[in-house]
SEFIZA-556219 format. One record per residue: residue number from 1; residue in three letters; x, y, z of N, C-alpha, C in turn. Coordinates in pm, whole numbers, always signed. Layout:
<pts>
<nulo = NUM	zapa = ALA	n_east = X	n_north = Y	n_up = Z	ca_east = X	ca_north = Y	ca_up = Z	c_east = X	c_north = Y	c_up = Z>
...
</pts>
This chain:
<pts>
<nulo = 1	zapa = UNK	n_east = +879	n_north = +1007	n_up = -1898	ca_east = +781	ca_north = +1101	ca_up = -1844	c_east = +723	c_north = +1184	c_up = -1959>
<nulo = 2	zapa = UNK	n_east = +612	n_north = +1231	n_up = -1989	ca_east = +515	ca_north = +1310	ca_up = -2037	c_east = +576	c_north = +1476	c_up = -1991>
<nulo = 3	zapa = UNK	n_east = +601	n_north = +1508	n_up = -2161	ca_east = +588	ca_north = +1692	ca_up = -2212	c_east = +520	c_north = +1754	c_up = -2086>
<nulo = 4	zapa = UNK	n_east = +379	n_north = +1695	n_up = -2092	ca_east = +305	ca_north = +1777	ca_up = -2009	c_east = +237	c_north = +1767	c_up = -1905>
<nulo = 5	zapa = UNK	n_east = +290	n_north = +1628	n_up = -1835	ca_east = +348	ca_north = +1599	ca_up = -1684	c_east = +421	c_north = +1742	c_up = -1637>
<nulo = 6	zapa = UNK	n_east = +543	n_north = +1724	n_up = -1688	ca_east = +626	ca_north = +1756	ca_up = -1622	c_east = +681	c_north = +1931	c_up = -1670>
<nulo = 7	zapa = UNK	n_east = +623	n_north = +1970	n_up = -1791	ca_east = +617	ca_north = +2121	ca_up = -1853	c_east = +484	c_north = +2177	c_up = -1838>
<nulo = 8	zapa = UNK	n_east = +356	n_north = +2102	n_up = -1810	ca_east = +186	ca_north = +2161	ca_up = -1877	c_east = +215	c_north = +2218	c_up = -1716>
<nulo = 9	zapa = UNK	n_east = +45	n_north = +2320	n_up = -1702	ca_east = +17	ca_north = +2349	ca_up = -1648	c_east = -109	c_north = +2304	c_up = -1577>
<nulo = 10	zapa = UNK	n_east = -122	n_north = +2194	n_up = -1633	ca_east = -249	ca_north = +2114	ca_up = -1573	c_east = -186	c_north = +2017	c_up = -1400>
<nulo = 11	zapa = UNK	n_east = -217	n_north = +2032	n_up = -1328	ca_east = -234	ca_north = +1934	ca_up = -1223	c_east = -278	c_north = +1760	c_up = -1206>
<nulo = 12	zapa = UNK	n_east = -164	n_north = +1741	n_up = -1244	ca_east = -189	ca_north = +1542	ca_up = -1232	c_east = -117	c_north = +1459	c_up = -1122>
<nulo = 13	zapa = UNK	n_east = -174	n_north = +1497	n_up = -1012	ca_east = -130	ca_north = +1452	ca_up = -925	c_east = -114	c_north = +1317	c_up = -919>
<nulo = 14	zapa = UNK	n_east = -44	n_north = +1202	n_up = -878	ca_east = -3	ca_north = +1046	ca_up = -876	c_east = -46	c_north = +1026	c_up = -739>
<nulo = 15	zapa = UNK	n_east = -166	n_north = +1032	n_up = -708	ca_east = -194	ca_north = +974	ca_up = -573	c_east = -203	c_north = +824	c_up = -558>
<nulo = 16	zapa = UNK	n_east = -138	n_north = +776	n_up = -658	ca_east = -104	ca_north = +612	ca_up = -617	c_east = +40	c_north = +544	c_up = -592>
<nulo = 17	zapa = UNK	n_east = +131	n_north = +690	n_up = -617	ca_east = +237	ca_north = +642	ca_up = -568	c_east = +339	c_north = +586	c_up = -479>
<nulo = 18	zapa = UNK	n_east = +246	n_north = +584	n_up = -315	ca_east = +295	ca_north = +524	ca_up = -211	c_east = +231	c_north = +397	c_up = -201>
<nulo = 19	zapa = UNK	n_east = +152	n_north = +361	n_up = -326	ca_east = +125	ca_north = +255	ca_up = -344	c_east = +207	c_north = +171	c_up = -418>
<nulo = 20	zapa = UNK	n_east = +265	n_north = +243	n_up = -509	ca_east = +398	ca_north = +173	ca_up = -614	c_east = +494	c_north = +134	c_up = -539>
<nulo = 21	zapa = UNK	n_east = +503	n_north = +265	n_up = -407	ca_east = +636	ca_north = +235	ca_up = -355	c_east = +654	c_north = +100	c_up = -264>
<nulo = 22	zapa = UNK	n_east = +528	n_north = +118	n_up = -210	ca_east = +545	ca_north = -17	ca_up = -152	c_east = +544	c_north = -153	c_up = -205>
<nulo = 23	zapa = UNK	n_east = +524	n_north = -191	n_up = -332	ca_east = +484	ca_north = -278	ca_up = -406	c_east = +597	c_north = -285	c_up = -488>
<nulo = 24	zapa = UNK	n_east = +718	n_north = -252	n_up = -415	ca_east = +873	ca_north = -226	ca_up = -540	c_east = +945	c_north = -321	c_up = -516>
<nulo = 25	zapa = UNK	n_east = +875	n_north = -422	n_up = -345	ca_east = +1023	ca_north = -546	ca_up = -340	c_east = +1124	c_north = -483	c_up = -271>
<nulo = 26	zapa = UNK	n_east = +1146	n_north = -329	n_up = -223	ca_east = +1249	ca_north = -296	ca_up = -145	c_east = +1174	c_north = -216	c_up = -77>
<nulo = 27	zapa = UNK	n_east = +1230	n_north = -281	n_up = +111	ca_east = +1233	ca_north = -193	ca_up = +207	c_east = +1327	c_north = -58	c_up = +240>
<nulo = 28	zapa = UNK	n_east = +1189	n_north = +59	n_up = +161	ca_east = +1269	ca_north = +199	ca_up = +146	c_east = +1158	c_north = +267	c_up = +215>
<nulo = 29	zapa = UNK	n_east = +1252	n_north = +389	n_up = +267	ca_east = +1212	ca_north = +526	ca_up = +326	c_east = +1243	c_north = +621	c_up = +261>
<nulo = 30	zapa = UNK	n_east = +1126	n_north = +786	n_up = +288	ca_east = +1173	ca_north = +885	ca_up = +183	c_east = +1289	c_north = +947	c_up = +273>
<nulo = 31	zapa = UNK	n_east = +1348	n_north = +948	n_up = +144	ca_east = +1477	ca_north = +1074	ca_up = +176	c_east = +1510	c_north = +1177	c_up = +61>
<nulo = 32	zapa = UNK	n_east = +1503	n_north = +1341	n_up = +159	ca_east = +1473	ca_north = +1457	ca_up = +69	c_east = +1588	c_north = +1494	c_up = +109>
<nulo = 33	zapa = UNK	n_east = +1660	n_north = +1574	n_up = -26	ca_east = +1768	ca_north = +1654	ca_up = -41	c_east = +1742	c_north = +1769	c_up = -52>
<nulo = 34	zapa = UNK	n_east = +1816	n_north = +1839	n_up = +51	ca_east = +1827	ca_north = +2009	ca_up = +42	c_east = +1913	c_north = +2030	c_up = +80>
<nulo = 35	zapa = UNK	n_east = +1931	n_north = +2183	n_up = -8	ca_east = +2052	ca_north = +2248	ca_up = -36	c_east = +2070	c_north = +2334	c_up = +97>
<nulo = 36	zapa = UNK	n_east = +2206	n_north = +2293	n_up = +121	ca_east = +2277	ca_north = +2327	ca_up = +267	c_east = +2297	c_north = +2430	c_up = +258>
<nulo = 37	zapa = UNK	n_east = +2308	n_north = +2512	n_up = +166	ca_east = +2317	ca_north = +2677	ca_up = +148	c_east = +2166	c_north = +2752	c_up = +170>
<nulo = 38	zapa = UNK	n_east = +2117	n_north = +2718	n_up = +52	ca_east = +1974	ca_north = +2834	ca_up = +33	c_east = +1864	c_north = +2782	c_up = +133>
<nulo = 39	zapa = UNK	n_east = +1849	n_north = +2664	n_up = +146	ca_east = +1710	ca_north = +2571	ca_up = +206	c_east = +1631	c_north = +2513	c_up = +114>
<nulo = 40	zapa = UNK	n_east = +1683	n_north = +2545	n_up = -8	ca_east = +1544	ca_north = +2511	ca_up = -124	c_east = +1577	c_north = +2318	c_up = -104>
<nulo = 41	zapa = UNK	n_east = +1434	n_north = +2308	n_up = -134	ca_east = +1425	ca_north = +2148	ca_up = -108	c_east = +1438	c_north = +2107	c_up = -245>
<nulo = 42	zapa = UNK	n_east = +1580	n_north = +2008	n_up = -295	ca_east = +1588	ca_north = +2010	ca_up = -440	c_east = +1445	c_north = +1859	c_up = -482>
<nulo = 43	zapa = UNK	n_east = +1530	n_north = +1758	n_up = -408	ca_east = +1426	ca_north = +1643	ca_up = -426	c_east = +1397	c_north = +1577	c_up = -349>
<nulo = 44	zapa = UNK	n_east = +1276	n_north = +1442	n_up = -367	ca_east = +1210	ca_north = +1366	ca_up = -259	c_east = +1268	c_north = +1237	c_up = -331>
<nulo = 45	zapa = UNK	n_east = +1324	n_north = +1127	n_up = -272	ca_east = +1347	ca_north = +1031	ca_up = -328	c_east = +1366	c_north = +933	c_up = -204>
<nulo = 46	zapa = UNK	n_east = +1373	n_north = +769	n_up = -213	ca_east = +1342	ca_north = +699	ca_up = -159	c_east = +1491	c_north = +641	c_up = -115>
<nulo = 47	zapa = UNK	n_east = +1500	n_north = +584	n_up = +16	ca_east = +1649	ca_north = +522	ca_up = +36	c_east = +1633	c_north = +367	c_up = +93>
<nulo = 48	zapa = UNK	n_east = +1725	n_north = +298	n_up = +54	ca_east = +1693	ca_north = +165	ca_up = +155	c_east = +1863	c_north = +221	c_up = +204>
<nulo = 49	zapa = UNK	n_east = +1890	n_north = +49	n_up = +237	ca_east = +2016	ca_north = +22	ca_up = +398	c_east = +2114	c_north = +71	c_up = +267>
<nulo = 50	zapa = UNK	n_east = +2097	n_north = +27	n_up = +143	ca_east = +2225	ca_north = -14	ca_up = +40	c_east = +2225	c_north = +153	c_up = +10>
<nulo = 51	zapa = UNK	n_east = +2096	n_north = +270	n_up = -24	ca_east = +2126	ca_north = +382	ca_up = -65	c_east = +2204	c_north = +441	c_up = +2>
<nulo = 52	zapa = UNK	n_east = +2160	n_north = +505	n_up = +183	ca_east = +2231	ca_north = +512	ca_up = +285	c_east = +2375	c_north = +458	c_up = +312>
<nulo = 53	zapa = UNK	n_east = +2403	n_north = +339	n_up = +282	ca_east = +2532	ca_north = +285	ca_up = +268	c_east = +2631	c_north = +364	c_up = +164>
<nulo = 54	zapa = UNK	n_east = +2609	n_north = +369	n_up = +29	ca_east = +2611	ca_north = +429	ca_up = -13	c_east = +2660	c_north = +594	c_up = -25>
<nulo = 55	zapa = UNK	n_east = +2578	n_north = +659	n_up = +32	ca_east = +2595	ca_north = +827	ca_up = +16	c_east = +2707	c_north = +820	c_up = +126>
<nulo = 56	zapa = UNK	n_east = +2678	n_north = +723	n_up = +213	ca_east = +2781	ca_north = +757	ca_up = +348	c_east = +2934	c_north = +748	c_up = +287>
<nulo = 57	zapa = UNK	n_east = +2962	n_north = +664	n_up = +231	ca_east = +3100	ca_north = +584	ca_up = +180	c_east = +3088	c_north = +684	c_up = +72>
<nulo = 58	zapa = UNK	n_east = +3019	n_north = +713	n_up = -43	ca_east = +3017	ca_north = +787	ca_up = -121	c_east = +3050	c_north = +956	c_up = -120>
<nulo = 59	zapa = UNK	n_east = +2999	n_north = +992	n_up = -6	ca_east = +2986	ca_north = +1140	ca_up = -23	c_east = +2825	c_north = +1216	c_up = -80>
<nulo = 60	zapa = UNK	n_east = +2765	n_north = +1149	n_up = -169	ca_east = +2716	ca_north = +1182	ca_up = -253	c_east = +2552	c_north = +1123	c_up = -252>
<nulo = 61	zapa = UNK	n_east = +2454	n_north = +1212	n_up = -279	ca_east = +2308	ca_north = +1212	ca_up = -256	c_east = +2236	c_north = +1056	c_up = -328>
<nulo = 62	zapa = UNK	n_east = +2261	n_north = +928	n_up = -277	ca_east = +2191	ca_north = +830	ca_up = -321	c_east = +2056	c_north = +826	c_up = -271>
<nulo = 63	zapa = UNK	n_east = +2023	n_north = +716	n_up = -376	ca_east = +1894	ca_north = +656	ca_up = -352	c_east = +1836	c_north = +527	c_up = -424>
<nulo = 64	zapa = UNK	n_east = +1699	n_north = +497	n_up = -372	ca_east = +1724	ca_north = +362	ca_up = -424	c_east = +1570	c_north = +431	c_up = -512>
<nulo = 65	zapa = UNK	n_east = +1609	n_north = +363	n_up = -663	ca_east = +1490	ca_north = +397	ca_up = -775	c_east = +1401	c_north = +270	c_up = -773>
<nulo = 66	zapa = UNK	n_east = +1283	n_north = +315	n_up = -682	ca_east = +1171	ca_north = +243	ca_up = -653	c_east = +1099	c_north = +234	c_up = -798>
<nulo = 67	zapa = UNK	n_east = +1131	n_north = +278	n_up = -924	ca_east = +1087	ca_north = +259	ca_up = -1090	c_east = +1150	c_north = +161	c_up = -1183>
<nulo = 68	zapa = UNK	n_east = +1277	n_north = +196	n_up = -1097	ca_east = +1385	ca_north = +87	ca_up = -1185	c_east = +1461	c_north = -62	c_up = -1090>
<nulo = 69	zapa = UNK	n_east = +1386	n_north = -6	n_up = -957	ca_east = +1442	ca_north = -88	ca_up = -844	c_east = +1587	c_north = -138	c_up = -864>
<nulo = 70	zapa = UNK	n_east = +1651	n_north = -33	n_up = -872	ca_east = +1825	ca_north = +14	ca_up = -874	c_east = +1844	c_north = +67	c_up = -795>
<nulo = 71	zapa = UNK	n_east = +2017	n_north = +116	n_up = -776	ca_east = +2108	ca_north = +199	ca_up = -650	c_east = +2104	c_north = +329	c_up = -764>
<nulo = 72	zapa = UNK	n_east = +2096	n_north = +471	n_up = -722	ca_east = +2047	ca_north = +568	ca_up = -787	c_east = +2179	c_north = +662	c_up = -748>
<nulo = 73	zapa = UNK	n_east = +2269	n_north = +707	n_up = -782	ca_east = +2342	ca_north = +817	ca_up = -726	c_east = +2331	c_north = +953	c_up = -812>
<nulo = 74	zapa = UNK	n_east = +2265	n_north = +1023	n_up = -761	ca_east = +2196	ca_north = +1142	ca_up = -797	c_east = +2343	c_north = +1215	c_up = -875>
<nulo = 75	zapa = UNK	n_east = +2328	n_north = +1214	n_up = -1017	ca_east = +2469	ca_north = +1271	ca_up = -1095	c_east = +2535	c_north = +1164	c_up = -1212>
<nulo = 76	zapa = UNK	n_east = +2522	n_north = +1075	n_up = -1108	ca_east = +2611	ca_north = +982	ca_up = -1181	c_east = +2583	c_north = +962	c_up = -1354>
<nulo = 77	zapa = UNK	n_east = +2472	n_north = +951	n_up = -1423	ca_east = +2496	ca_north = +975	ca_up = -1561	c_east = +2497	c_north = +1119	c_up = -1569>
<nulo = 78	zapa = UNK	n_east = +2436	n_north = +1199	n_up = -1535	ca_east = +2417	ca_north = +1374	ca_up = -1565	c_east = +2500	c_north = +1470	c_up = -1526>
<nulo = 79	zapa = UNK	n_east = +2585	n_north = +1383	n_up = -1441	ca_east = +2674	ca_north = +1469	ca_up = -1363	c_east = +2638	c_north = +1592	c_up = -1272>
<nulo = 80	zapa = UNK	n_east = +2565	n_north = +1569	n_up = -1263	ca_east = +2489	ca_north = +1731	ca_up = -1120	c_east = +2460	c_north = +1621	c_up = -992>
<nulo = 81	zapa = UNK	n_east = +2616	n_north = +1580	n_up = -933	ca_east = +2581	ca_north = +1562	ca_up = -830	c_east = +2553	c_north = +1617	c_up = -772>
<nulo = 82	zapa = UNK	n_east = +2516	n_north = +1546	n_up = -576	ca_east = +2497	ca_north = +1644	ca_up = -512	c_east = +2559	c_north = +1586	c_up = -372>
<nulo = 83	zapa = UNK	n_east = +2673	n_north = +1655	n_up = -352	ca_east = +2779	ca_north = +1662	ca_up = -220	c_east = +2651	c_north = +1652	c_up = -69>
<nulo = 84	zapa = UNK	n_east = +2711	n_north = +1567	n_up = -58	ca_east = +2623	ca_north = +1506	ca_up = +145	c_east = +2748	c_north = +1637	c_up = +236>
<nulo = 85	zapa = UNK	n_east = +2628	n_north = +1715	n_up = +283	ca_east = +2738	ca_north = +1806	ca_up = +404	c_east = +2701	c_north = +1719	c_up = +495>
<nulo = 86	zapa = UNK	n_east = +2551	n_north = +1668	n_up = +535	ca_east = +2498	ca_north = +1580	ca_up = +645	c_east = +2386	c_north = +1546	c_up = +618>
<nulo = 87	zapa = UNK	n_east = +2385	n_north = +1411	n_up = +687	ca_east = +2288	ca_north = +1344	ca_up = +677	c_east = +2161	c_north = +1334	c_up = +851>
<nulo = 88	zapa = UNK	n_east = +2079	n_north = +1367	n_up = +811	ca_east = +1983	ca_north = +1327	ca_up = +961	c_east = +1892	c_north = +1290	c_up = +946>
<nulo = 89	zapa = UNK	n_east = +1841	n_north = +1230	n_up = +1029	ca_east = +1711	ca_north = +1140	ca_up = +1076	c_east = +1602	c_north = +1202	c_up = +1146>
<nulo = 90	zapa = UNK	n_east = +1521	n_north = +1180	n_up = +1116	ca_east = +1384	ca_north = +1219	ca_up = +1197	c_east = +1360	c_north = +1191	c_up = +1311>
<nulo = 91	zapa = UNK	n_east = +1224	n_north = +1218	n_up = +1399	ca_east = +1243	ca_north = +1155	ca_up = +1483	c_east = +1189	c_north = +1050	c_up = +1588>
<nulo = 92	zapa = UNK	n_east = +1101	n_north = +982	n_up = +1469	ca_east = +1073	ca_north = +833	ca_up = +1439	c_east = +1180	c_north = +750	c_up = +1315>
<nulo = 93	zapa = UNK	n_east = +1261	n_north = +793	n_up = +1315	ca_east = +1398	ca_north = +751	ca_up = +1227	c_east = +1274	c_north = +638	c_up = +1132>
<nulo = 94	zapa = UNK	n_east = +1193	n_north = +703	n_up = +1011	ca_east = +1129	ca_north = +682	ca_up = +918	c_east = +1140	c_north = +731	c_up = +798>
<nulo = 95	zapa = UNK	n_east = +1266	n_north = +868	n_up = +805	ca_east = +1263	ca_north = +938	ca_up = +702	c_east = +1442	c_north = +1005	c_up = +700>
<nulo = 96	zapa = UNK	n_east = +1477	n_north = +1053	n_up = +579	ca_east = +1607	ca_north = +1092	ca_up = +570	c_east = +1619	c_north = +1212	c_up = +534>
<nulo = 97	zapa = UNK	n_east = +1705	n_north = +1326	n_up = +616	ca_east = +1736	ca_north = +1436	ca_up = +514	c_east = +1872	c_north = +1458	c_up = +465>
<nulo = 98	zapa = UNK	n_east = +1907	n_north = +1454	n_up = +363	ca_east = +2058	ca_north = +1489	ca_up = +304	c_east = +2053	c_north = +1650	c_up = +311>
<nulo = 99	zapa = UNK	n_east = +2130	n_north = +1673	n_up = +395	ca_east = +2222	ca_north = +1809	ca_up = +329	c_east = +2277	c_north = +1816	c_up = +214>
<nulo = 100	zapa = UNK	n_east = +2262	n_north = +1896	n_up = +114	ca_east = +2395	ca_north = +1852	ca_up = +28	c_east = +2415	c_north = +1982	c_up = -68>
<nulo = 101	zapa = UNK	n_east = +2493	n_north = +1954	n_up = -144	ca_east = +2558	ca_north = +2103	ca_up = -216	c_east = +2569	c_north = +2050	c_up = -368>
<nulo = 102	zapa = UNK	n_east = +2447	n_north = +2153	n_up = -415	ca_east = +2485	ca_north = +2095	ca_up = -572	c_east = +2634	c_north = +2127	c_up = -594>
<nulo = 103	zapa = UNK	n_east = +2672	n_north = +2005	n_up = -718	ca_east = +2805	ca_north = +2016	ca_up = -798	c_east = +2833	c_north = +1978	c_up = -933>
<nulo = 104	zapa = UNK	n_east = +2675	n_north = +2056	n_up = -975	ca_east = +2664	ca_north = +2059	ca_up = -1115	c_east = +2572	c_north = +2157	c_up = -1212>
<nulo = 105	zapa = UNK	n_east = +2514	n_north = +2192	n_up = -1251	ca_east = +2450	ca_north = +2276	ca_up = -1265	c_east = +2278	c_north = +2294	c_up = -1214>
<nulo = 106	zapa = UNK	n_east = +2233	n_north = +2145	n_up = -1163	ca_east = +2102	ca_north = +2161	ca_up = -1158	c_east = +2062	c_north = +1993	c_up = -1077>
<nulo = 107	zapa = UNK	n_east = +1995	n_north = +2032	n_up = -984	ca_east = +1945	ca_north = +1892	ca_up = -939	c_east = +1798	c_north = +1792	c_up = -1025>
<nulo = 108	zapa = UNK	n_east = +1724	n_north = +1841	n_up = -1073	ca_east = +1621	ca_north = +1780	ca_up = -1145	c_east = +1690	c_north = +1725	c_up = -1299>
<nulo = 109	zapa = UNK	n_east = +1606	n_north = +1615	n_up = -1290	ca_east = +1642	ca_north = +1597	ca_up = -1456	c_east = +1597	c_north = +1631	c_up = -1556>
<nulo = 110	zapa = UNK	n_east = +1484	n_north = +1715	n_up = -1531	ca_east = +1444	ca_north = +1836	ca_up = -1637	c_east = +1501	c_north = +1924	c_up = -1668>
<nulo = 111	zapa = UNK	n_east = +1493	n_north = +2041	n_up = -1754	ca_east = +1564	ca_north = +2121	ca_up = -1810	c_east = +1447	c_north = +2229	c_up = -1849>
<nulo = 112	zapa = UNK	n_east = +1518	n_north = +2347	n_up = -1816	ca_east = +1466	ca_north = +2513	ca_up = -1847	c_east = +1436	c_north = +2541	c_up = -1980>
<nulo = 113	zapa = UNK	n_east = +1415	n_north = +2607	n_up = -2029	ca_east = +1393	ca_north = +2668	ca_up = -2144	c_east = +1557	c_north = +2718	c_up = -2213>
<nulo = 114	zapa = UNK	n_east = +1631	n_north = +2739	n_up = -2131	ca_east = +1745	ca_north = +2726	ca_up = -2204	c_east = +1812	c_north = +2590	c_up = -2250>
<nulo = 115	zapa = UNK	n_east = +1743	n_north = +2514	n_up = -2153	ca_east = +1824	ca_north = +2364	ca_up = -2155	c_east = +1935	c_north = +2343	c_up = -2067>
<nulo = 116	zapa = UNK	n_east = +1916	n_north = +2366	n_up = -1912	ca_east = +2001	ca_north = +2408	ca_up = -1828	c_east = +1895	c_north = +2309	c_up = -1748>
<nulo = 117	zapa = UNK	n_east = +1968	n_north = +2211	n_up = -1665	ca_east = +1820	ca_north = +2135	ca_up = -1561	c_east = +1840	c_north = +2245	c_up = -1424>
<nulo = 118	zapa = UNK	n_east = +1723	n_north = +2211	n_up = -1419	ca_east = +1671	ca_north = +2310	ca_up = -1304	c_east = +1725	c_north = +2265	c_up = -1186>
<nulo = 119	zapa = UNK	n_east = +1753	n_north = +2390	n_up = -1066	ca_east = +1793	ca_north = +2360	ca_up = -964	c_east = +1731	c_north = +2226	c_up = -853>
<nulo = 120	zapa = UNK	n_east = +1622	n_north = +2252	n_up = -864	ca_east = +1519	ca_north = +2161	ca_up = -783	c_east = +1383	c_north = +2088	c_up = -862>
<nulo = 121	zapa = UNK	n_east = +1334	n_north = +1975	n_up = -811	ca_east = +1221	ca_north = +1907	ca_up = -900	c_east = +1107	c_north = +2003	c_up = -822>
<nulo = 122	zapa = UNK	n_east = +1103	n_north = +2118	n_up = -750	ca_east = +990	ca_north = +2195	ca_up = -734	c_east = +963	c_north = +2321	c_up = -771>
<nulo = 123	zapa = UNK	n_east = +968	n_north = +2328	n_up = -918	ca_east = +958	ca_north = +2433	ca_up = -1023	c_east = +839	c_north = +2486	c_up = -1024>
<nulo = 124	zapa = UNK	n_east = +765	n_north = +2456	n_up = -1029	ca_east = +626	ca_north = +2535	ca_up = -1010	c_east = +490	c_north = +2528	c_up = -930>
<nulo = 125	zapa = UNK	n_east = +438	n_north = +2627	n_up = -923	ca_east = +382	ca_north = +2649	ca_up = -811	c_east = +226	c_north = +2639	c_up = -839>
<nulo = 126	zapa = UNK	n_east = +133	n_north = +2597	n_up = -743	ca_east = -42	ca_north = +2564	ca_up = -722	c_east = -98	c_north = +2700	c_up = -736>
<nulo = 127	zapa = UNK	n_east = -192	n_north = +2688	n_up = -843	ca_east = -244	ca_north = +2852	ca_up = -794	c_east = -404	c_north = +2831	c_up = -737>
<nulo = 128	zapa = UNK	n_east = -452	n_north = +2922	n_up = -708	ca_east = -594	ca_north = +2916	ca_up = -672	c_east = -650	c_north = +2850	c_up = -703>
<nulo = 129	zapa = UNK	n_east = -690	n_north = +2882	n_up = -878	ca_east = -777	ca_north = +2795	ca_up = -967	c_east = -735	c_north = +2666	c_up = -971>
<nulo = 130	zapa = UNK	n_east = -650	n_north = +2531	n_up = -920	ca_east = -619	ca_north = +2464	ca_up = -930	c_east = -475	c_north = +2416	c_up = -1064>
<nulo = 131	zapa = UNK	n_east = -456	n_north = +2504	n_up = -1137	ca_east = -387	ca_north = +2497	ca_up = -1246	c_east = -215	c_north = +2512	c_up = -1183>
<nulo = 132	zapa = UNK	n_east = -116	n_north = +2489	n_up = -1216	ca_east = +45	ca_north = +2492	ca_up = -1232	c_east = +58	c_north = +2642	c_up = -1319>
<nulo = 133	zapa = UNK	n_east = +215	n_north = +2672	n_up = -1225	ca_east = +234	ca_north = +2791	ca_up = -1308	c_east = +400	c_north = +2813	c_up = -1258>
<nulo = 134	zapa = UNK	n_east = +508	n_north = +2801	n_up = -1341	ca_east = +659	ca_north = +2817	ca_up = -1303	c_east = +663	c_north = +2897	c_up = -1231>
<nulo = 135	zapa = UNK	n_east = +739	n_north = +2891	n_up = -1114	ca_east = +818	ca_north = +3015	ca_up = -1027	c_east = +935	c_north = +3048	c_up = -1117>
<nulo = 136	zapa = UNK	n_east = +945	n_north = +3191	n_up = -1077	ca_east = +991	ca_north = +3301	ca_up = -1159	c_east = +1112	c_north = +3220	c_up = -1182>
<nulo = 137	zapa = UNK	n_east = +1162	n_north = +3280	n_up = -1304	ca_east = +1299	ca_north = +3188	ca_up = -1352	c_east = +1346	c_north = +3081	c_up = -1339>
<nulo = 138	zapa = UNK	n_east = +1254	n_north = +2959	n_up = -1327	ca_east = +1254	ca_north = +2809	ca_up = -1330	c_east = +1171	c_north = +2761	c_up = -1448>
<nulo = 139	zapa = UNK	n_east = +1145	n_north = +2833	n_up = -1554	ca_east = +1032	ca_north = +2757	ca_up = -1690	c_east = +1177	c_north = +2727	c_up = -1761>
</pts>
């Protein structure tokens, strides 16, 4: 990923990405993790039968990486997992939400200005003018 993707303050939205997703060879649905404590929504990520299989037997916030078209267990090299309190379904059962409880320092695989990854991949916020701008104590 790009410095300034993922640090700038410019807006580059990927409006072709539910186009990638479908074009990955695996039948997946999104499934978003949030934290069973605060509500903050850490991430959006994609699940098939094997991710779901997975977190269930696991404990732990999978997914399937529609980039690398792999089994994804959110931690497993970085270690910031993230503990399943529960799992539910929508209700066109099209979509997944994990409960879960970080158990590491940070759910994104970016990192703060200290070098600490951030709690959630939704660090900053749309302003008027169209431009990005960190919520308070997430740069």
């Amino acid at each position: 990923m790009s410095k300034e993707l993922e640090e700038g303050s410019t807006l580059n939205l990927d409006f072709t990405k539910l186009r990638k997703v479908a074009n990955c060879e695996a039948d997946v649905l999104p499934a978003v993790a949030q934290d069973a404590d605060t509500g903050e929504v850490l991430i959006l990520g994609y699940a098939n039968e094997l991710a779901l299989k997975t977190a269930i037997a696991e404990g732990m916030a999978t997914f399937w990486s529609t980039s690398r078209n792999e089994l994804w267990i959110k931690g497993k090299t970085s270690g910031d997992f993230l503990e399943i309190v529960e799992i539910r379904v929508n209700c066109e059962q099209n979509s997944l939400l994990y409960l879960v409880r970080p158990k590491g320092k940070g759910a994104c695989h970016t990192k703060d200005s200290s070098g600490t990854a951030r709690s959630g991949c939704y660090y900053r916020r749309l302003k008027a003018d169209g431009t990005l701008e960190f919520v308070s104590g997430k740069e």
